[in-house]
N, C-alpha and C positions, 0 to 999 in steps of 0.2 A: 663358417663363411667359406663359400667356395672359391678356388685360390687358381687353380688350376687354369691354363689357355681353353685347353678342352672340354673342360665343363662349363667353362663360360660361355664357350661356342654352343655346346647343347640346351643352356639358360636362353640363346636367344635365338633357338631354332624352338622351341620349345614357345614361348612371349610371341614368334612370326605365327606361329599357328594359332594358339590365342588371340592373336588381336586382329588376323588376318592382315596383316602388312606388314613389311620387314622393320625390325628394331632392333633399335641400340641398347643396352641397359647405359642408365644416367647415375642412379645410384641405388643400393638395393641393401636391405641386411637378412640374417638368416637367424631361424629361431627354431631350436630343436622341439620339434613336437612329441616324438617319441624317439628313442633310444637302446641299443642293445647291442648283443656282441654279436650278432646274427644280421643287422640290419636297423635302419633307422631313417625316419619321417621329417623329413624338412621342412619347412614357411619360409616363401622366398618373397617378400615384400620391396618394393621401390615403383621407382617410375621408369619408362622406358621412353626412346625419341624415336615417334614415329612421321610419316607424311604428312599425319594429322596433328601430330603435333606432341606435347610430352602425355602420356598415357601411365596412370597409376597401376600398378598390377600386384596380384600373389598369386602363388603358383607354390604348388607343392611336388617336391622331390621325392619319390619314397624306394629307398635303396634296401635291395632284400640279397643278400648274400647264402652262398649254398649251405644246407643244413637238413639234417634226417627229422622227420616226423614219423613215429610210430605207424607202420602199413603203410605209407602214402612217401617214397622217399624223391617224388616229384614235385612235394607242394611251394616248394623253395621259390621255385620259377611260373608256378600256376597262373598267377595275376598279371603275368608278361602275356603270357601265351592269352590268354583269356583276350586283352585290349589290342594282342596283334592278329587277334583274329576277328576280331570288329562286335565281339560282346557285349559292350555299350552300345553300339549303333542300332542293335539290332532288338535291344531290350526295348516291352513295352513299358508305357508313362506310367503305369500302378508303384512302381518301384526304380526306383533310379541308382544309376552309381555314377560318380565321378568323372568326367570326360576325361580325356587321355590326348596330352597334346602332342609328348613327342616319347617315343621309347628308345632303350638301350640294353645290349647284353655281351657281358664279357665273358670269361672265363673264371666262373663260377658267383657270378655276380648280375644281377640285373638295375636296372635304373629306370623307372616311371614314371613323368613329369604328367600331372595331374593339376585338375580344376582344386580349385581350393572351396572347401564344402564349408559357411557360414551358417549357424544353429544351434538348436538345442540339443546335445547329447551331456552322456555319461547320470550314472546313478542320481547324482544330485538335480538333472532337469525331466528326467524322464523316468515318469511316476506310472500308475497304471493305466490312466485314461489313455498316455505317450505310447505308452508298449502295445495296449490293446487296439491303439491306431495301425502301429507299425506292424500287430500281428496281421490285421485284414488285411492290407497291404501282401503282403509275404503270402498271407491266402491267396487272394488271387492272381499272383505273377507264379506260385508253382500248379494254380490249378491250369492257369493258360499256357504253363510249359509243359505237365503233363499231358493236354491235348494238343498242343500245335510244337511243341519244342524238339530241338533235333537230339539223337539218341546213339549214344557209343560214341562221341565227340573224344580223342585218343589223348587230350588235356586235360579232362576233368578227369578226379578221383573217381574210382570206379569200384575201390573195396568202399564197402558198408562201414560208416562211420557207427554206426552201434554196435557191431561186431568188432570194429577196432578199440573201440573205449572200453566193451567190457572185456576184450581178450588182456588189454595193456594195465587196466584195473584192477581186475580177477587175479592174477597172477603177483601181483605187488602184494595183495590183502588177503590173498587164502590163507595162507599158513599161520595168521593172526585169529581169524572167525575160526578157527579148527577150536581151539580153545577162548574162555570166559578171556574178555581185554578188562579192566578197570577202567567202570565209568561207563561203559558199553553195552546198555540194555541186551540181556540174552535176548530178547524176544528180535529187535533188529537181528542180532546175529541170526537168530535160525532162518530168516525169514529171506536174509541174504544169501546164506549158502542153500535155501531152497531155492530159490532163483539161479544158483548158480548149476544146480544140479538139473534146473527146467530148460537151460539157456538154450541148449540146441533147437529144440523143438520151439519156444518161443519166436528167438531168431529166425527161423522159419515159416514162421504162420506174419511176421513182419510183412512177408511179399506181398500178403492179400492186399497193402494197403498203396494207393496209384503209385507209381514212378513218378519224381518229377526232379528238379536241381534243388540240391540243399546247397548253403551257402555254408554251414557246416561250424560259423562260429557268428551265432549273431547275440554278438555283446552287446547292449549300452554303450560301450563305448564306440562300437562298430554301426552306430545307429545314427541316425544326424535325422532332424526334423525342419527344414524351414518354410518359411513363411513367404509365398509367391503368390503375388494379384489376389491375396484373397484366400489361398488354399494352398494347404500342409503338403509339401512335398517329402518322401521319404527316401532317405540316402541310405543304402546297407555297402558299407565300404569293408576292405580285407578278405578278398573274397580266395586265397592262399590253401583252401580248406574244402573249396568248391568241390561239388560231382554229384554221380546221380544217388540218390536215396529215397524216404518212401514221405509222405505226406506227413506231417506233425512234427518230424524231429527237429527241424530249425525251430517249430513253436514250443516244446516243451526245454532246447536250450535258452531259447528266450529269458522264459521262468525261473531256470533255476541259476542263470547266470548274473538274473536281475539280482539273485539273493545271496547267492556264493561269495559272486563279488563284488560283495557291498556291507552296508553295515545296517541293512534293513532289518526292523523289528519279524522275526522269522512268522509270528502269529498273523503275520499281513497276507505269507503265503497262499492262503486258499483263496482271497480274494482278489488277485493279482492272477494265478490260474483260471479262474473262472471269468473274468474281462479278458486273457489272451487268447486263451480257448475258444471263447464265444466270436470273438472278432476274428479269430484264425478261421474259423468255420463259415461265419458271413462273409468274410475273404473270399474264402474258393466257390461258395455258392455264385458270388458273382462274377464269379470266372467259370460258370459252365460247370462244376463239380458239387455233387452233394456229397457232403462230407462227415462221417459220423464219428465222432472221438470219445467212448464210453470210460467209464473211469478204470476199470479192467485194462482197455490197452492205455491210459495215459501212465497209468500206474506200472505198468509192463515193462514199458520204452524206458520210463524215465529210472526203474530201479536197473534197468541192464548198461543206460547210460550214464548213468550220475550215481546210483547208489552204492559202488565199489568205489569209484573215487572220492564220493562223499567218505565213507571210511578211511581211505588213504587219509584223506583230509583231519579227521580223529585222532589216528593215531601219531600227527606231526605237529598237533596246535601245543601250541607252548603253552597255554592256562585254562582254566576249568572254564571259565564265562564261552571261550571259544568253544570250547569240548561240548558243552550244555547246548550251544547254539547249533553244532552239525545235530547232534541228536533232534534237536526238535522240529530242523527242516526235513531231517530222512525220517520221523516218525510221522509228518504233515503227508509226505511223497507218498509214503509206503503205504500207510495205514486208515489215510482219509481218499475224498476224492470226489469229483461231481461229473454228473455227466453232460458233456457240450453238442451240439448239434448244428 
C-alpha cells in the first residue's frame, strides 16, 4: 500500500494523465505483481473522482532500483530512459508496450507508472500457436527497425548480448567440461568446448546477420496477448535488457525460455522451434526483410547463448528427473534442427 504524501501525489499525476482530467483518488488497493530486492511491480486498482464523475482505474507502478547486470551495468534504469525518450510513441502498431503515464528518478532508483496490460501471458496460456504469433510479431517490428530505426541511441545496450551470455556462461562452466561431469553426456561436452574454442570466430560471422533492437529477454512472462475489436494485440513488456543486436536472437530466446522456464514436456522442443522460426521469418518478410535462419546458424546462436548456461543449469539441479531434462533440451538444441525461411 502506498502510504506516503508523495507518492500519493505521483498516483494522481499519474490517474490526470490517464484519464486526461485531474483526479482524486476515492479509494484504491495495491497488489504486488512482482517482487524483489532489486525492484518490484505494483497493481494499483480503485476509483478515482473526476469532472466526470467517479472513474474506475488500474495503473501499474514498477520500481527498478540500481543493480549490475553482467556487460551492461546501465540496464537498471534502461526502461526510464527508454519512456522519457518517447519509445512507446514512436513504436509502430506490429508490436506494442505499455503506455507510460507518469515517470520518476531518484538517487539510485526509478519509478514508472504504467498502463496496466490485461491478457493472456506466462507458460501456462501461451502455447505454440501464442509464441509463434508473438514471434511474426517481433519479426516485423525488428525488420522495420532494421530499416527505418534510429542507430547508436546512447540508452540502449550496445554490447552483444550473445557475447555477453557466453563470456558470463563460459567462464562459470569451463573448468567443469575440462573433465567427464556424472550424468553429462561426453558427447555434449565436446561439442561444447568445441563451440567454445570456435566462439570467436562464430561471434563474428554473427554481424552478417541485419542490425536491428533486441528486447533482449522475451519471456512468457514478458509476453501479454490481448484481445481488441477483433484482433490479438501483442505486448513485449521489461524492456531493462534492450539494444542493438542482430536478427533471431529475441527469436531463439523465445524458445528456449519457453522451455527453461517452464515445465514443458522438452520433446515438444522442435516443434515449438519450428512455429517460432517460421512465424519469426514471415514477421520480417512483412516488414520489408527476407530472412533466412538455416539450422547451422539457429544452432550456433542458440549453443553460444544458452548452451553454457544450460550446463550452469546441470550442474546446480538438485535431482536426476531435472538433470535428464537439461540434457535432452541441450541434445534437441545442439544436435537436431530444421531449416526456416
Amino acid at each position: 500500500m502506498i502510504t506516503s504524501e508523495t507518492e500519493k501525489k505521483s498516483l494522481l499525476k499519474a490517474l490526470t494523465e490517464m484519464l486526461g482530467t485531474e483526479a482524486d483518488v476515492v479509494r484504491y488497493s495495491t497488489h504486488v505483481l512482482q517482487g524483489g530486492t532489486v525492484g518490484e511491480v505494483l497493481l494499483l486498482s480503485g476509483d478515482a473522482q473526476t469532472s466526470r464523475g467517479l472513474s474506475p482505474f488500474s495503473v501499474v507502478l514498477k520500481i527498478q532500483k540500481e543493480w549490475y547486470r553482467h556487460g551492461d551495468p546501465d540496464s537498471w534504469r534502461r526502461e526510464y530512459e527508454l519512456y522519457r525518450h518517447g519509445f512507446g510513441i514512436s513504436m509502430p502498431p506490429m508490436l506494442r508496450i505499455p503506455k507510460c503515464y507518469f515517470l520518476e528518478a531518484g538517487d539510485g532508483v526509478t519509478q514508472i507508472w504504467m498502463e496496466f496490460v490485461e491478457g493472456k501471458t506466462g507458460p501456462n496460456q501461451l502455447h505454440a500457436d501464442e509464441l509463434a504469433l508473438s514471434a511474426e510479431r517481433l519479426g516485423e517490428f525488428q525488420a522495420w527497425f532494421h530499416l527505418r530505426g534510429q542507430r547508436r541511441l546512447a540508452y540502449l545496450r550496445s554490447y552483444p548480448a550473445v557475447c555477453s551470455s557466453f563470456d558470463l556462461w563460459w567462464n562459470r562452466v569451463k573448468s567443469y567440461l575440462d573433465q567427464p561431469m556424472d550424468g553429462f553426456p561426453d558427447e555434449l561436452r565436446h561439442i561444447l568446448n568445441d563451440y567454445a574454442a570456435r566462439a570467436p570466430d562464430l561471434l563474428a560471422s554473427f554481424d552478417a546477420l541485419p542490425e536491428t533492437l533486441c528486447q533482449g529477454d522475451v519471456h512468457h512472462d514478458n509476453m501479454i496477448l490481448r484481445q481488441s475489436e477483433g484482433e490479438t494485440d501483442v505486448y513485449l513488456i521489461d524492456w531493462d535488457s534492450a539494444g542493438y543486436g542482430r536478427m533471431g536472437e529475441d527469436a531463439i530466446d523465445m524458445l528456449m525460455e519457453a522451455f527453461i522456464y517452464s515445465h514443458r514436456d522438452p520433446s515438444l522442443l522442435p516443434m515449438f522451434k519450428e512455429k517460432i522460426m517460421e512465424g519469426y521469418c514471415k514477421g520480417a518478410k512483412k516488414g520489408g526483410l527476407t530472412l533466412i535462419l538455416d539450422d547451422a546458424l539457429i544452432r550456433d546462436i542458440t549453443a553460444l547463448s544458452w548452451g553454457f548456461r544450460m550446463a550452469d543449469r546441470f550442474l546446480y539441479c538438485k535431482d536426476q528427473p531435472s538433470r535428464t531434462r537439461v540434457v535432452h533440451m541441450l541434445r534437441s538444441v545442439l544436435m537436431d534442427g530444421t531449416s526456416v525461411r
